[in-house]
N, C-alpha and C positions, 0 to 999 in steps of 0.2 A: 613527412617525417618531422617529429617534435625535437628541439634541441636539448640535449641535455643543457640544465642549471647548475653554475658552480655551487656547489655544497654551503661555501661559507659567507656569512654576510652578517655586520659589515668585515672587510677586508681585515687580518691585524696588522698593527701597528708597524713599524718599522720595514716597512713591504719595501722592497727596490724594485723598482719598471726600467728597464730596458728599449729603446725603441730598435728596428731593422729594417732598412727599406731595401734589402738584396741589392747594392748598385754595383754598376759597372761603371770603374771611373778610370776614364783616359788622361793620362798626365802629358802633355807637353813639352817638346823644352826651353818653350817662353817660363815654365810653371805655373802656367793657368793647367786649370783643370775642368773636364766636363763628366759631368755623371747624367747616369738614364737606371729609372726601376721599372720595374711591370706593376710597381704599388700603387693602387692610389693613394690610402691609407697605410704607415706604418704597421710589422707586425709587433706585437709587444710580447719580450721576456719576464714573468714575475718571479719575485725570487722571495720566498715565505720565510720567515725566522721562526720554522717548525719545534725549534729548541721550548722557545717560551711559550707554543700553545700549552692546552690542557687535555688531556690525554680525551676524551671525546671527540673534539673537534681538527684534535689532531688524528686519531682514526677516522674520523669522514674523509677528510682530506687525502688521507693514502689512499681508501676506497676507491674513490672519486679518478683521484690520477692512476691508480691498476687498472680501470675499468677502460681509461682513457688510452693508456699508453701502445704507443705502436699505431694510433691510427691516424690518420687526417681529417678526424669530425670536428667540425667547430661543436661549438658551445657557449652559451652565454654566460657574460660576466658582469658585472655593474662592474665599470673605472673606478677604481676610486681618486683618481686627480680629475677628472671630468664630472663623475658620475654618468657617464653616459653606457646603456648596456650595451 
């Protein structure tokens, strides 16, 4: 099975990234605290400032997320603070 490609590339400008590692953190009452995730890697939230695309690339991008919405398919992305896909 081939992954879908996110539509747009490069990323626009003022993007905000999110990181989540789902933890479960036990507190103490010394106040130390201990966490545990099933992550290895963080999952990441993008968050697009769809106001100031241009209306093309801003209908790919709805496409793109309708097509996607509701499932649990990954898909590729190039980072853009890493670049790494």
């Amino acid at each position: 099975m081939a992954l879908a490609i996110f539509p747009i590339s490069p990323l626009p400008a003022n993007l905000d990234r999110q990181l989540f590692w789902a933890d479960n953190v036990n507190r103490f009452d010394s106040g130390a605290r201990q966490a545990m995730t099933p992550y290895l890697r963080p999952l990441h939230r993008y968050e697009m400032p769809i106001q100031a695309m241009e209306e093309t690339r801003e209908a790919t991008l709805v496409g793109f997320v309708n097509s996607m919405r509701g499932r649990v398919t990954p898909f590729l992305m190039k980072d853009p603070y890493d670049f790494r896909v």
